[in-house]
C-alpha positions as CSV (number, residue, x, y, z in Angstrom):
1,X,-84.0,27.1,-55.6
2,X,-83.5,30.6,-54.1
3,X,-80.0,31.8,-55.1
4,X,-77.9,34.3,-53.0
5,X,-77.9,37.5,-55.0
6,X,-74.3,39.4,-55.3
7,X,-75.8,42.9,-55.7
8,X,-77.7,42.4,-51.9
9,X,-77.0,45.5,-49.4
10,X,-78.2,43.0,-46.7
11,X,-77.0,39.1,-47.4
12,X,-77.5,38.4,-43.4
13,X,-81.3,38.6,-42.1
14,X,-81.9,40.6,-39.6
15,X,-78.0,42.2,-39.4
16,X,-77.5,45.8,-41.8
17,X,-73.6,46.0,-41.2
18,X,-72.3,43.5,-43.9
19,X,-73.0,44.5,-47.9
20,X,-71.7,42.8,-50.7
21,X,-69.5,45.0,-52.2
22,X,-70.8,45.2,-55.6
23,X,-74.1,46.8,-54.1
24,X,-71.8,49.5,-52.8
25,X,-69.1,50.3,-54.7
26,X,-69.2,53.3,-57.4
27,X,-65.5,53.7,-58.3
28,X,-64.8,52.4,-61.9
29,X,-61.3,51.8,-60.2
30,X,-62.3,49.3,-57.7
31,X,-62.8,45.9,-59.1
32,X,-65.1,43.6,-57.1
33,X,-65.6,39.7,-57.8
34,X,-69.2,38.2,-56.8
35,X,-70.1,38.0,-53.0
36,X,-67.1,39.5,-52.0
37,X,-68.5,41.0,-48.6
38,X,-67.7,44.1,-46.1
39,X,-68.5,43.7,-42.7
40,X,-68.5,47.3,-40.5
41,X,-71.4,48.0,-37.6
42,X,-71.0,51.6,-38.8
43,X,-72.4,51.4,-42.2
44,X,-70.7,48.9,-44.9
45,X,-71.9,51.5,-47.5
46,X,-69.1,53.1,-46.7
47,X,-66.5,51.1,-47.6
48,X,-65.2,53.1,-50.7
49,X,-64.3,56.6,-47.8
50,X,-63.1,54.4,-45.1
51,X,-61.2,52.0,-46.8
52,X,-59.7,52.8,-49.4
53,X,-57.1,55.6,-49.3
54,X,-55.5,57.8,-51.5
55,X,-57.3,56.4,-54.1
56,X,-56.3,59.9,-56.5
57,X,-57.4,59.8,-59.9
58,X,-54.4,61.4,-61.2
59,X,-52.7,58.6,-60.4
60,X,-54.8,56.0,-62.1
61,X,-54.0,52.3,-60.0
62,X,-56.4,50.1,-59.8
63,X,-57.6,48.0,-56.3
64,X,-58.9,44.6,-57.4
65,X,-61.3,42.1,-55.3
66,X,-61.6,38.8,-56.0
67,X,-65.2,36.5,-55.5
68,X,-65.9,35.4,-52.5
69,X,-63.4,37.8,-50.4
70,X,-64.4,38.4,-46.8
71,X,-62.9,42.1,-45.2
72,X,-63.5,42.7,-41.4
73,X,-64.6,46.5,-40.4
74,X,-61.8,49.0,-40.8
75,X,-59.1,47.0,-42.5
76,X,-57.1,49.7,-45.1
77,X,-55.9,49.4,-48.6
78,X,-53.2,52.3,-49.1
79,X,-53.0,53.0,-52.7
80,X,-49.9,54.8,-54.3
81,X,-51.5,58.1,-53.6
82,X,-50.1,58.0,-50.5
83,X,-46.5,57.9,-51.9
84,X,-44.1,60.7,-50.9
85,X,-41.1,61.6,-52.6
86,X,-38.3,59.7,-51.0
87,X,-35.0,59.6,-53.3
88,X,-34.4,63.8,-52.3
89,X,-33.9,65.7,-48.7
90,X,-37.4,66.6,-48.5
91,X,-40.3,64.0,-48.6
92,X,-42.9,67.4,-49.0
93,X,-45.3,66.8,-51.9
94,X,-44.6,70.4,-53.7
95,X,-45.9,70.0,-56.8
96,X,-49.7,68.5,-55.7
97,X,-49.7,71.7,-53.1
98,X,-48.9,73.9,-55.7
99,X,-45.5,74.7,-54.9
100,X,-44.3,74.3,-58.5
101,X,-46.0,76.5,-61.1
102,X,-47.4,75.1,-63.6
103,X,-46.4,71.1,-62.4
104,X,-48.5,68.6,-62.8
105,X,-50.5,67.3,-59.8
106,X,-48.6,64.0,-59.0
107,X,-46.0,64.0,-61.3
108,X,-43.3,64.1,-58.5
109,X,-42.7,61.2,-55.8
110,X,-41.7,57.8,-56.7
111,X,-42.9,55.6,-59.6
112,X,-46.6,53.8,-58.7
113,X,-46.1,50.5,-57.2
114,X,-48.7,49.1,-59.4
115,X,-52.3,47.9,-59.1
116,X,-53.3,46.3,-55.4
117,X,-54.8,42.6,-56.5
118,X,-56.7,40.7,-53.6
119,X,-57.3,37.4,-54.6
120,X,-60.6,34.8,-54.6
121,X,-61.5,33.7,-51.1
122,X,-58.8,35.9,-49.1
123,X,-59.9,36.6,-45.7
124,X,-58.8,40.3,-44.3
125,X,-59.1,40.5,-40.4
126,X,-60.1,43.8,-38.7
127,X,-58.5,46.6,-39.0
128,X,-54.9,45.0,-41.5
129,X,-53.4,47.5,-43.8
130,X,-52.7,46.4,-47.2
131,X,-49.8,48.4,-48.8
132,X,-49.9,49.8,-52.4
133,X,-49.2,47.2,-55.4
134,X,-49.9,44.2,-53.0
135,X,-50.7,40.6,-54.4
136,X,-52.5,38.7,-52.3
137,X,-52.7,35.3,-53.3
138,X,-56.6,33.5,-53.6
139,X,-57.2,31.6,-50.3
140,X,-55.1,33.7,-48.4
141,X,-55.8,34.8,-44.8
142,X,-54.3,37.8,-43.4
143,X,-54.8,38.7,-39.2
144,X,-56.2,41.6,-37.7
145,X,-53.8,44.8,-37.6
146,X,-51.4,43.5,-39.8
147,X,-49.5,45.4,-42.0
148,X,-48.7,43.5,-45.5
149,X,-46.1,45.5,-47.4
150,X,-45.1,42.3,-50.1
151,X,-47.0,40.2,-51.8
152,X,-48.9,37.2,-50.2
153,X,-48.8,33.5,-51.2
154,X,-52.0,31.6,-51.8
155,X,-53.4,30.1,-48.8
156,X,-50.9,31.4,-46.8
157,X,-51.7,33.1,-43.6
158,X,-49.8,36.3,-42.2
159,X,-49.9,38.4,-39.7
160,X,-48.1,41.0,-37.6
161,X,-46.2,44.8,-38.7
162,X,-44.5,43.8,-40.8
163,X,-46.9,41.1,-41.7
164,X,-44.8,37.7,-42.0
165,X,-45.8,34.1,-43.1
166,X,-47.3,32.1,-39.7
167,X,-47.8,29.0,-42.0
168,X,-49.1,27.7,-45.0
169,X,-52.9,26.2,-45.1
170,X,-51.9,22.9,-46.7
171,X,-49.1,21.7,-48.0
172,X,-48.2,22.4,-51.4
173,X,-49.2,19.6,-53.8
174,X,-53.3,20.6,-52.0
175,X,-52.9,24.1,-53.2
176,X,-52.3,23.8,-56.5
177,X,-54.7,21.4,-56.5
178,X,-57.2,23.7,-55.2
179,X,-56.1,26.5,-57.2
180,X,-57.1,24.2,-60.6
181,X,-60.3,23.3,-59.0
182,X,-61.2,27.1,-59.2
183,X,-64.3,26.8,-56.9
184,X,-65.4,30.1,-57.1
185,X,-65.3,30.2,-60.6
186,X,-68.6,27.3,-60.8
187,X,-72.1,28.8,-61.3
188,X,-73.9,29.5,-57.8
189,X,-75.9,26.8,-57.9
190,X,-73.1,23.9,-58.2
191,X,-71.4,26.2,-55.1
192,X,-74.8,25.5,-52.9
193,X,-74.8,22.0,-54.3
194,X,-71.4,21.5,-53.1
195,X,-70.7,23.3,-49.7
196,X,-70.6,20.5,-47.6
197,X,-67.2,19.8,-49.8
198,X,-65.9,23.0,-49.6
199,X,-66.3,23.3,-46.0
200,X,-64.0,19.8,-44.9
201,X,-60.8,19.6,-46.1
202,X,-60.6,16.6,-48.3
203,X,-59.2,17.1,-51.8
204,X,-60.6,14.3,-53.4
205,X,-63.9,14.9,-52.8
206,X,-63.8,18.4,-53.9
207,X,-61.9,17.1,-57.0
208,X,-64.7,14.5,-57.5
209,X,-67.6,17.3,-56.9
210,X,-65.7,19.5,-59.3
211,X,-65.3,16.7,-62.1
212,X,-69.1,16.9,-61.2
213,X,-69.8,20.6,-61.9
214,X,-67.2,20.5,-65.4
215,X,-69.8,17.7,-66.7
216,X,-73.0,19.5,-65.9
């Protein structure tokens, strides 16, 4: 059985501008989960300049990607670089422009807001923003140009600047349902086996194909 390979630079035939992001991404500081994709026309190889911003090694946060994560071209993920000092009169970063002799760079502006953490099969639509020390829960869905400044729950969708909850995917009990089934966790081959299951929206029978996969 040919098996879809996590480290391809081209997954689609015949299309260049989706990657999977482990092919592509260098930064020890960028954490990617298996088939986790970037789609851009312009060149997903660039995910790491285009995406990700303010990504300073002085300041040492980490953005973390989930398996099976899907980002649409030119969606953002602002790390705490991008902080400004906010609790005086002036917002100016002195210190990192050398203002302050002797300062180190950084070492002003507001406390880091913590890792950013995308979860397993979120979907980010073109263009969103995702603010410094985000959670986005797994199964997520978050529209195009929306800015998400809080934490996300899982398999909820949001949308809009501010982004705010539309809805939830299913109701509760199927979530946590879902998020014991772990689907994303199974060896590729059980995931091919199963697809037709993870593509309707019955419970059971993804409950009965993963009882399945944990007796292999």
């Amino acid at each position: 059985m040919n098996r879809p390979d996590p480290l391809s630079r081209r997954p689609v035939p015949g299309w260049g501008g989706t990657a999977y992001l482990k092919a592509v991404v260098t930064n020890p500081r960028i954490e990617v989960g298996d088939f986790s994709y970037y789609d851009d026309s312009r060149g997903p190889e660039h995910f790491e300049a285009r995406c990700v911003r303010y990504h300073f090694d002085f300041v040492g946060d980490r953005l973390i990607i989930g398996k099976f994560v899907a980002i649409a071209q030119g969606a953002q993920f602002i790390m705490n670089g991008a902080n400004h000092p906010m609790t005086g009169f002036s917002t100016f970063p002195f210190g990192t422009l050398g203002f302050v002799p002797g300062e180190p760079v950084g070492a002003e502006g507001d406390p880091p807001r913590g890792d950013t953490v995308i979860g397993n099969d979120v979907w980010i639509g073109r263009e969103a923003v995702i603010m410094p020390g985000v959670t986005i829960g797994d199964g997520a869905i978050i529209g195009a140009h929306a800015v998400v400044g809080s934490d996300v729950p899982a398999y909820a969708i949001v949308a809009g600047n501010p982004a705010r909850l539309i809805r939830k995917r299913f109701p509760d009990d199927v979530i946590a349902r879902l998020q014991a089934i772990r689907w994303w966790d199974w060896p590729v081959e059980a995931i091919m086996e199963h697809v037709a299951a993870l593509r309707a929206s019955d419970i059971e029978r993804l409950e009965l194909a993963a009882r399945k996969v944990q007796g292999a």
